[in-house]
C-alpha positions in Angstrom: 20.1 2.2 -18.9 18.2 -0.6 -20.6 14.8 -0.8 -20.0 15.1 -4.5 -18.5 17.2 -2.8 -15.6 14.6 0.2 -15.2 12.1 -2.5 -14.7 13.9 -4.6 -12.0 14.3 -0.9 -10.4 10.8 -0.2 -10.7 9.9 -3.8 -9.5 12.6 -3.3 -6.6 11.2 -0.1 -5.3 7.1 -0.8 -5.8 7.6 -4.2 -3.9 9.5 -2.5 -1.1 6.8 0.2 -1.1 3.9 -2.5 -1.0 5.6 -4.6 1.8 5.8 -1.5 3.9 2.6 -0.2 3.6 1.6 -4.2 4.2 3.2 -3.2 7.4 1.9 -0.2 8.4 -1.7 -1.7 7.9 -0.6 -4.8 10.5 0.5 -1.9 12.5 -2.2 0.2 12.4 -4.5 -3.0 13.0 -2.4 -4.1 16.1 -2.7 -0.1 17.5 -6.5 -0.9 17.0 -6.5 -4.2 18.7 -4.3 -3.2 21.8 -5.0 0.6 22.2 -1.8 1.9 21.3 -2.2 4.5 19.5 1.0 6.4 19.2 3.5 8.2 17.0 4.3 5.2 14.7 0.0 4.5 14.7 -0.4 8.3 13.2 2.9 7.7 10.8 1.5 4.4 9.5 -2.4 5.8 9.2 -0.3 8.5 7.0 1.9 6.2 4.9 -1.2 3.9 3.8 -3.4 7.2 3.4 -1.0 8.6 1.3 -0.9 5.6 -0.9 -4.6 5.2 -1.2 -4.3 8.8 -2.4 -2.1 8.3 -5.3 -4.2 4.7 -6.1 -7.3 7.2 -6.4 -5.5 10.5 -8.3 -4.3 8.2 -10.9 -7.8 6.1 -11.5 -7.0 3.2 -9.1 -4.2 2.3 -11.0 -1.1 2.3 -9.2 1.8 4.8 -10.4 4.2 2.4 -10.5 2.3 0.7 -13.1 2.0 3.2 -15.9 6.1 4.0 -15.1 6.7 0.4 -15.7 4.3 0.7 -18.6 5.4 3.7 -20.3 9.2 1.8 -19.7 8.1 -1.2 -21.6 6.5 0.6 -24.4 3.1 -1.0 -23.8 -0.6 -0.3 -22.9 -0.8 -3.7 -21.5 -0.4 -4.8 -17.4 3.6 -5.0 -16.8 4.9 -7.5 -14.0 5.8 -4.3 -11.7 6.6 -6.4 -8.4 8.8 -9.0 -7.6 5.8 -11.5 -6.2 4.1 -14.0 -7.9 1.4 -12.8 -10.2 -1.5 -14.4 -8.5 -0.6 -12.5 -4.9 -0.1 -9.6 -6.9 -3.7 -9.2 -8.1 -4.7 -9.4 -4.4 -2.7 -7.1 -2.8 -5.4 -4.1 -3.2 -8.4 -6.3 -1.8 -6.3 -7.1 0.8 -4.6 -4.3 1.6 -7.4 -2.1 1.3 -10.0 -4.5 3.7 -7.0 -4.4 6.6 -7.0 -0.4 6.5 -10.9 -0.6 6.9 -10.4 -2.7 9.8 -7.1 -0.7 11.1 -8.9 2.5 10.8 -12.2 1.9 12.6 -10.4 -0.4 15.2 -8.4 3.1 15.7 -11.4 5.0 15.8 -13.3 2.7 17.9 -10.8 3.4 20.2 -10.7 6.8 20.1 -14.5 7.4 20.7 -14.4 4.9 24.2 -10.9 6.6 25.1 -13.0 10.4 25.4 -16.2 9.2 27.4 
C-alpha cells in the first residue's frame, strides 16, 4: 500500500475519531446543562477520557500523528486530518476547554442531586 493511501487512511480514521469525541464533549456538556446524566453521559465522559489519556501517555502529541509521521518518513507535523489546517491547530484548546466545562457541569450536578 503506498504511503499516500496510508495517509488518507490515517486522515480518514483520526478525523472520524476527532468528530466523535467533538461529540461526546457536546454531549457530555448538554448532560451537564439539562441534568441527564445517563448511560451515553458515562460512555461519552469515557470516550473523551480515554483520548486525553493517550494525548498525555504519548507527550501531548496525538498518536495519530507520529503513525502519520513515521508513514511519511518525517520528523516534521503531517496533515493527519481531513480539516483545514487552521481548525486543526485548534481542536485541542477547544476540545479540551468543552471537557472542563462538560465535566464540572456533570459534577455540579452530581453534588446538588445527593443533598
Amino acid at each position: 500500500m503506498s504511503a499516500e493511501l496510508q495517509l488518507d487512511l490515517i486522515r480518514g480514521v483520526h478525523t472520524f475519531a476527532v468528530a466523535l469525541n467533538a461529540l461526546a464533549i457536546v454531549y457530555v456538556i448538554y448532560s451537564g446543562l439539562t441534568g441527564r446524566i445517563g448511560v451515553w453521559t458515562w460512555v461519552s465522559i469515557g470516550y473523551s477520557a480515554f483520548i486525553a489519556l493517550g494525548l498525555a501517555i504519548n507527550g501531548r502529541v496525538c498518536p495519530l500523528q507520529s503513525l502519520a509521521q513515521h508513514v511519511a518518513g518525517t520528523d516534521r507535523w503531517v496533515r493527519d486530518l481531513f480539516f483545514l489546517n487552521e481548525v486543526a491547530h485548534l481542536i485541542a484548546p477547544v476540545l479540551g476547554t468543552g471537557m472542563a466545562i462538560g465535566y464540572t457541569l456533570v459534577a455540579w450536578r452530581l453534588w446538588w442531586r445527593r443533598g
